[in-house]
NUGU-739983 format. One record per residue (C-alpha): residue in three letters; x, y, z. Coordinates in steps of 0.2 Angstrom, whole numbers, plus 2048, in hexadecimal, padded with zeros to 3 digits. Example, Ala and Ser with C-alpha at 12.3 -4.5 7.8 and 13.67 -1.06 7.14 Angstrom:
2
ALA83E7EA827
SER8447FB824
***
This chain:
565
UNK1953DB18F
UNK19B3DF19E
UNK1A73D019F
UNK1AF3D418F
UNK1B13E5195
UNK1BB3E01A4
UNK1C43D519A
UNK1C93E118E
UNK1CD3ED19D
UNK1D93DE1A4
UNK1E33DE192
UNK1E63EF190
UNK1EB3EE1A2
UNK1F83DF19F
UNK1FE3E918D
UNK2013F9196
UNK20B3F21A5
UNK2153E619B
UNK2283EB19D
UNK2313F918D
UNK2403EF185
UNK24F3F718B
UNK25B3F117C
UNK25F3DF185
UNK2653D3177
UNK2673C117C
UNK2743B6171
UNK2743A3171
UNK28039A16E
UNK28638616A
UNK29238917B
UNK29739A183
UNK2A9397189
UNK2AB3A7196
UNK2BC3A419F
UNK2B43A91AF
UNK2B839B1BC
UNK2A939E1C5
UNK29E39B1B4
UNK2AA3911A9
UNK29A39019C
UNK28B396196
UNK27D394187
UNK2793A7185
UNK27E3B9189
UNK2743C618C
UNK27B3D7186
UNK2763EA188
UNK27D3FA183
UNK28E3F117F
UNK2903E7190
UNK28D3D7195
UNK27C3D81A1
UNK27A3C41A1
UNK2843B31A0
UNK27B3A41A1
UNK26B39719A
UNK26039D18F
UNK25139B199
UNK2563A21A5
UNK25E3B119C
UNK24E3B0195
UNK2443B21A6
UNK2523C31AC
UNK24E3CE19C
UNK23C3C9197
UNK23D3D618B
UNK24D3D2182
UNK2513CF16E
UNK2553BE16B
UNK2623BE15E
UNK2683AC157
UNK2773AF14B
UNK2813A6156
UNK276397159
UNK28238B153
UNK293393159
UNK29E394164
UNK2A03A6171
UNK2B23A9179
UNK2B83B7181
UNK2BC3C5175
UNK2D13BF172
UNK2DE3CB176
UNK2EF3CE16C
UNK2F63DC17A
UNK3053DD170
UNK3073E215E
UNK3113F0155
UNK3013F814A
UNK30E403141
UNK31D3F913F
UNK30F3EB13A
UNK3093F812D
UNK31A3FB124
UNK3203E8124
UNK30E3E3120
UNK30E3EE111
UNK3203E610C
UNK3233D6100
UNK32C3C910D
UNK33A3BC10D
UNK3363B211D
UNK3403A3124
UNK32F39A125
UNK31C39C11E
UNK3153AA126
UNK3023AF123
UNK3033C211A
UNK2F43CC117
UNK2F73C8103
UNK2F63B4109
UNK3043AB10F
UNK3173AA10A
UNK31E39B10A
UNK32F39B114
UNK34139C10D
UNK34A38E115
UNK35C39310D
UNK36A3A010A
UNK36739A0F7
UNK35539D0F5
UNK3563AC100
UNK3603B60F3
UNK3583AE0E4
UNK3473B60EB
UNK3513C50EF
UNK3573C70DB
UNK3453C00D7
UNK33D3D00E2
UNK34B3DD0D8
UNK3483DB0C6
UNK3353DD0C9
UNK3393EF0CE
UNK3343F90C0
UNK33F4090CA
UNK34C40F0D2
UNK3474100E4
UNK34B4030F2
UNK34A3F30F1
UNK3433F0104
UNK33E3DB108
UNK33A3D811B
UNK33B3C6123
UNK34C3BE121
UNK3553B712F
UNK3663B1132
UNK3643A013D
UNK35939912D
UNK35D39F11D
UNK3713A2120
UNK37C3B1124
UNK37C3C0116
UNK3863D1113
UNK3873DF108
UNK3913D30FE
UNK3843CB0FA
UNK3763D70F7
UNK3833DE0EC
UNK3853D10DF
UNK3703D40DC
UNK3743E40DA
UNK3803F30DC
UNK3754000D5
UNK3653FD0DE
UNK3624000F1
UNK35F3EF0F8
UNK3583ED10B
UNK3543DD113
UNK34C3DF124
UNK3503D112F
UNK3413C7138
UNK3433D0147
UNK3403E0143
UNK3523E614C
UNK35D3E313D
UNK35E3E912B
UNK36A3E311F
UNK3703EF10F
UNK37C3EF0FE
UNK3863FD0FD
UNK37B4060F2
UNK371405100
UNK37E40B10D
UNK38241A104
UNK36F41D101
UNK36E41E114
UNK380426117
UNK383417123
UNK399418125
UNK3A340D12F
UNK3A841D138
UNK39641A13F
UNK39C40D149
UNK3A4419156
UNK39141F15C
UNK387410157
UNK38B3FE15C
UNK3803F614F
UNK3893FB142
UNK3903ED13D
UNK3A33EB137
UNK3AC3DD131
UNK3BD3D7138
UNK3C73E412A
UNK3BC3F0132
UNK3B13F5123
UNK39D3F4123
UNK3923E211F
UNK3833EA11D
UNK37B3E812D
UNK3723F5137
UNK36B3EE146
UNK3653F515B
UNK36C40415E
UNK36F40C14D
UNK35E407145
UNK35641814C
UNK362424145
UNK35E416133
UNK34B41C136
UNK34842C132
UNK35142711F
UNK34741711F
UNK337421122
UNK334427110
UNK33341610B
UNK32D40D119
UNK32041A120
UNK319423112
UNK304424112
UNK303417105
UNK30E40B10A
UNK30840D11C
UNK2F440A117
UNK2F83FE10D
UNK3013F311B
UNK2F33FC12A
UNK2E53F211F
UNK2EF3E411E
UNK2F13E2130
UNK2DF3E5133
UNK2DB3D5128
UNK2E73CA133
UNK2DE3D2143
UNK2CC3CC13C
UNK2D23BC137
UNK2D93B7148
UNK2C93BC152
UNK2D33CC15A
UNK2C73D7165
UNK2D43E216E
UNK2E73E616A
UNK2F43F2171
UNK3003FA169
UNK3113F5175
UNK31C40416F
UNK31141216B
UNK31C425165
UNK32C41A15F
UNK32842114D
UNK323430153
UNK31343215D
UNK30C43F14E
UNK30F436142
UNK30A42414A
UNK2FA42E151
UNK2F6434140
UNK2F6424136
UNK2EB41D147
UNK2DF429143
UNK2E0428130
UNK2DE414130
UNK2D440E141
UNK2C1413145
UNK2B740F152
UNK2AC406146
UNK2BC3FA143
UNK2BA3E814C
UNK2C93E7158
UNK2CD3F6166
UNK2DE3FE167
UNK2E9402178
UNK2F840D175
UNK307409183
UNK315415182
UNK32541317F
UNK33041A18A
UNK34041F17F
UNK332428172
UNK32B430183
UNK33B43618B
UNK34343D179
UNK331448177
UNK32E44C187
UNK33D44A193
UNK33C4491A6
UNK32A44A1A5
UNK32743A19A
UNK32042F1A9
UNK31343E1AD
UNK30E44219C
UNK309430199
UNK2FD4311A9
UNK2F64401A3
UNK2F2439191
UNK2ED429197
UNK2DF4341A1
UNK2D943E193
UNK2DA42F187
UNK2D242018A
UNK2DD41717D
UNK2ED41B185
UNK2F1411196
UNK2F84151A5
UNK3054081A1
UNK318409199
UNK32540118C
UNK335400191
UNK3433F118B
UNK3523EB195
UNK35B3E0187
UNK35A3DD172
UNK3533D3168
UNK34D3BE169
UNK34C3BE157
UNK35F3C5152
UNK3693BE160
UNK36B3CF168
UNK3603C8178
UNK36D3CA187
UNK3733BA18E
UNK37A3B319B
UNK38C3A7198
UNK3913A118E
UNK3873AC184
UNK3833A7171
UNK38A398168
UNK38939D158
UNK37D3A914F
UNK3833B9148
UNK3863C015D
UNK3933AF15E
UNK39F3B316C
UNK3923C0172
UNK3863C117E
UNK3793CC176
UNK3753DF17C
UNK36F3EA189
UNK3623F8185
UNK3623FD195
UNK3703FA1A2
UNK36E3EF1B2
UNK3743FE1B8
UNK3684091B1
UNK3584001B3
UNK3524031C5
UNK3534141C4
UNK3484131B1
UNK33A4081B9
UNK3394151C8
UNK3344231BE
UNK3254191B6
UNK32340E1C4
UNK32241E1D1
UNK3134261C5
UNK30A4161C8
UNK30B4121B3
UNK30A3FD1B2
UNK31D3FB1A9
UNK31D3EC19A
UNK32F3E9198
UNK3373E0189
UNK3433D3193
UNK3483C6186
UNK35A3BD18D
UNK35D3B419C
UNK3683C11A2
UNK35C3CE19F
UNK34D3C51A7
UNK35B3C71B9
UNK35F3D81B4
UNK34A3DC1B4
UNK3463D31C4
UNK3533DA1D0
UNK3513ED1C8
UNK33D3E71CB
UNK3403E11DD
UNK3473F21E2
UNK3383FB1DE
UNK32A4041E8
UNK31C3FA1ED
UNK3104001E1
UNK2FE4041E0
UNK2EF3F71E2
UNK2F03EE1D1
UNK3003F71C9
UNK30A3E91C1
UNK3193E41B6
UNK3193D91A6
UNK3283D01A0
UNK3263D318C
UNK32D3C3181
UNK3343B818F
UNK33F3B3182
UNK3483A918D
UNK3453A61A1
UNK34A3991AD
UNK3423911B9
UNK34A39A1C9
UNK3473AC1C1
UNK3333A51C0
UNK3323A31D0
UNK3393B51D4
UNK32D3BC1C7
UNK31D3B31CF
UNK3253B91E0
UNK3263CC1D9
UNK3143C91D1
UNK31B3CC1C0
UNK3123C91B2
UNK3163BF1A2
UNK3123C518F
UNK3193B7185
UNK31D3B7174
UNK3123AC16A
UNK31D3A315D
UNK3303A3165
UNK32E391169
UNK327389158
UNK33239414E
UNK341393156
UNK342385163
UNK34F37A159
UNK35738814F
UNK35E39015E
UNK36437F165
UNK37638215E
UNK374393161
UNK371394175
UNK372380177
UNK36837B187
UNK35F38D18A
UNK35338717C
UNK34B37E18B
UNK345390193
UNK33D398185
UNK32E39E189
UNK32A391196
UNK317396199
UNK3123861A4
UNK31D3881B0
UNK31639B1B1
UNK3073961B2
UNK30B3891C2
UNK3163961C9
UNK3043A01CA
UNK30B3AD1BF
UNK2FD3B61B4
UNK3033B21A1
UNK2FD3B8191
UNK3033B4181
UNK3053C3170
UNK30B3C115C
UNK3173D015F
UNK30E3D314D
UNK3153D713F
UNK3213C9147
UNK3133BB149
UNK3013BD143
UNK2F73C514E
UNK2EA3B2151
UNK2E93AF162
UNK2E339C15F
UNK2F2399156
UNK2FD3A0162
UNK2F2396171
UNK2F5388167
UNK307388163
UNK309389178
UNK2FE37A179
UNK30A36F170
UNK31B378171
UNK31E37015D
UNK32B378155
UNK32937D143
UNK33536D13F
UNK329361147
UNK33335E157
UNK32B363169
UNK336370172
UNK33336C187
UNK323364186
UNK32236519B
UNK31E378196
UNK30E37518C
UNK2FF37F191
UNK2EE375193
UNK2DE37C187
UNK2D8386196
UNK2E9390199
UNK2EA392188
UNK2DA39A187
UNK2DD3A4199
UNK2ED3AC18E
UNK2E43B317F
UNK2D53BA189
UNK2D53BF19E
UNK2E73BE1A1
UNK2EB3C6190
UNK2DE3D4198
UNK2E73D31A7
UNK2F93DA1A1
UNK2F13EA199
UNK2E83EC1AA
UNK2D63EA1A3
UNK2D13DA1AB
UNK2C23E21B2
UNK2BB3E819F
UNK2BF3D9195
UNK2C93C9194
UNK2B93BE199
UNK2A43BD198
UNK29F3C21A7
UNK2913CE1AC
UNK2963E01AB
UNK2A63E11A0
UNK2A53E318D
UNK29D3DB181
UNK2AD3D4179
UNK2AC3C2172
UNK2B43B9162
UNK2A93AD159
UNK2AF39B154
UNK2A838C14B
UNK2AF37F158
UNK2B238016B
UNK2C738016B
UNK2C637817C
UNK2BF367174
UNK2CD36916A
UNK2E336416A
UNK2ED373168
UNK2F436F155
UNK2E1373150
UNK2E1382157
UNK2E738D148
UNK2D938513E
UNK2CA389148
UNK2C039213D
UNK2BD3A5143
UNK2AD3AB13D
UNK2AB3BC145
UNK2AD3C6155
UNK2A33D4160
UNK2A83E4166
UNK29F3EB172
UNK28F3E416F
UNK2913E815B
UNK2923D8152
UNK2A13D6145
UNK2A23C7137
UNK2B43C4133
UNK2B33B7129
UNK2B53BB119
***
């Protein structure tokens, strides 16, 4: 009796002293891929109270956190870091997500994909197709066409559709619209407009074509907005976008242009359509012209100040040197464009060679990161000298080239020497690469050349500029894997990124350029529990799979997410 007493004694003992669970849950996984060079891989996670408290074996995870949840759901997959789009357009995306499209090529749409139009023929059948199902008088608004592909239109043409209805065609880059003159006198748009605004288009007689373009688009807003911006319209299109974010395994986007629809209203549909409970987390980045027309002077400062009180908002700013990649505006150097609807041009300014130093100062001064939309070749010099005369800067402050549309070999080597960072546009390559040839002949060669960035050491992430590309990382990884153009061709194949970049550019460095490399953009102990679940491991794979690895959910902060369905 006495034995089993002490024996008894000795159990409770042992019961009583075992270690509380403290909410440690332990994942396995097929492979964990953590783009940490110190631990490339790993079977199993360990995480707590949203943040990653251990990468490695099982066992041995097993051993640290005796008292952990073991949680198989991702036995059989495949754990990346959570994948990063750090620029999209979340209202923009909204109205031309919630629009019927006439693209130049397939484009995946949250209704499923439209099949490109690859001529001026088929463009205005679908355009007269689109018309007579409208059952009213308003608008006829189509977003998607674009110049280089499907042939050069006017109001000419929109007006043999029709000369009663309003017809709209938003141009692929989101810089251009193109009306009938019912439409024009809808929107009061006259050639005497041409005096103030530059993108109001004239023919050689002088009178209007129809197309509205940089410059004159905002004062076009405000009309559009009743159409474009209205609550149904704008959920609609918010949802949409949502979809194409869980499909493509997105963790964390920012918004690269917050307040240019008007911060109350864009902070209204924000709160309206996107919770916490949602799976992807939203930054905001200001954008400087918004800023200064609401706030003035004070702008630089008042973006410190929200980005303190509101974890959403970083210390960062948007600013833009030239136009757009997309509707030749981009600002060249000679000879300038070839042909294109800027022939005998060489694109535009937004802000002035002159002007720019002076701009970058006042955000630069605060200590805000500045992302700046360069696009041209003659915009990427205009960026790096107005960049090199800067302050020093505080510890970690950085700058990040937006689009790259097109940059050369010598102005890489002053970027990596200026520590600049590069946010390439995903899809420039494969759906341009042999449309532009005639356009800019041997500058095709320097679109977005992300290897040599890479071997230039330059940090370089990759973004869908969404609603212009979808918002998949992996697709976008892959198109820079093989350079292929949607033709077939291969456009500089000297600049292809190897699985490993690829990855580094849709997760640490993509981290990186919104300054949150220290929270997420790899599995590593102590930053977020952020990871996007896949069927296969992409690094076993050539980058034309890529867009078809399946994406079967992600998690946020330690919440698990199923996304595929």
């Amino acid at each position: 009796m006495k034995h089993f007493n002490f024996f008894l004694a000795a159990l409770t003992l042992t019961a009583c002293s075992a270690p509380e669970p403290d909410g440690t849950i332990i994942y396995p996984a097929q492979s964990v891929l953590t783009v940490n060079a110190a631990q490339p891989t790993a079977s199993a996670i360990a995480v707590r109270d949203g943040e990653i408290v251990g990468v490695g074996a099982m066992d041995a995870l097993q051993t640290l956190f005796k008292t952990a949840e073991i949680d198989r759901r991702y036995g059989d997959k495949v754990l990346i870091p959570g994948l990063i789009d750090p620029h999209v357009h979340m209202t923009l995306g909204a109205m031309m997500y919630g629009l019927d499209w006439v693209p130049p090529w397939d484009m995946p749409h949250p209704d499923g994909l439209v099949e490109g139009i690859g001529s001026k023929t088929e463009l205005l059948q679908r355009i007269t197709e689109h018309n007579a199902l409208k059952t009213d008088d308003t608008p006829l608004i189509l977003y998607g066409y674009h110049n280089l592909v499907q042939g050069d239109i006017d109001r000419r043409d929109l007006d043999r559709i029709s000369d009663t209805r309003p017809i709209i065609i938003w141009h692929y880059s989101g810089h251009d619209f193109y009306m009938n003159t019912p439409a024009l006198e809808l929107f009061e748009i006259t050639a005497e407009l041409h005096k103030t605004y530059e993108g109001i288009a004239l023919d050689a007689s002088g009178k209007l074509t129809g197309r509205i373009f940089e410059d004159a688009v905002a004062p076009l807003l405000p009309k559009l907005g009743p159409y474009l911006l209205n609550p149904n319209h704008i959920e609609k299109g918010f949802n949409g976008f949502e979809a194409l974010l869980a499909q493509g395994g997105v963790t964390t986007v920012a918004e690269m242009g917050y307040g240019i629809f008007g911060r109350g209203l864009e902070d209204a549909y924000i709160g309206k359509h996107y919770t916490a409970e949602d799976p992807y987390r939203l930054y905001l980045v200001p954008e400087h012209r918004a800023f200064a027309k609401e706030f003035g002077d004070k702008s630089a400062q008042t973006i410190v100040n929200m980005a303190e009180a509101n974890p959403r908002i970083l210390p960062q700013v948007k600013l833009f040197t030239d136009a757009a990649f997309y509707s030749q505006t981009m600002k060249l150097a000679a000879p300038g464009y070839l042909s294109g609807q800027s022939e005998g041009t060489d694109g535009l300014w937004v802000t002035t060679p002159e002007d720019l130093p002076s701009l970058m100062s006042e955000y630069w001064d605060a200590g805000l990161d500045i992302h700046i939309h360069s696009n041209g070749d003659a915009a990427q010099d205009s960026t790096l000298a107005a960049f090199s005369k800067q302050a020093e800067g505080e510890i970690g402050q950085r700058l990040i080239i937006e689009h790259a549309g097109l940059i050369t070999p010598t102005q890489m080597k002053k970027a990596a020497d200026l520590e600049i960072g590069i946010s390439a546009a995903s899809h420039y390559v494969n759906f341009m690469g042999e449309d532009y040839r005639p356009v800019i002949a041997e500058k095709t060669d320097y679109i977005t050349p992300l290897a040599s960035a890479f071997a230039a050491g330059l940090h370089v992430t990759i973004h869908s500029d969404a609603p212009l590309a979808p918002p998949m990382p992996l697709v976008a990884a892959g198109r820079h894997m093989t350079r292929a153009t949607r033709e077939g061709s291969v456009s500089t194949p000297s600049e292809r990124l190897t699985a490993e970049q690829a990855l580094r550019a849709v997760t640490i460095d993509a981290a990186w350029s919104l300054g949150l490399e220290d929270e997420i953009g790899s599995i590593e102990v102590g930053k977020r529990a952020d990871f996007t679940v896949l069927s296969i491991n992409p690094l076993d794979l050539p980058g034309e799979s890529w867009s078809a690895i399946p994406v079967t959910g992600v998690m946020l902060g330690g919440v698990p997410h199923d996304t595929s369905e």
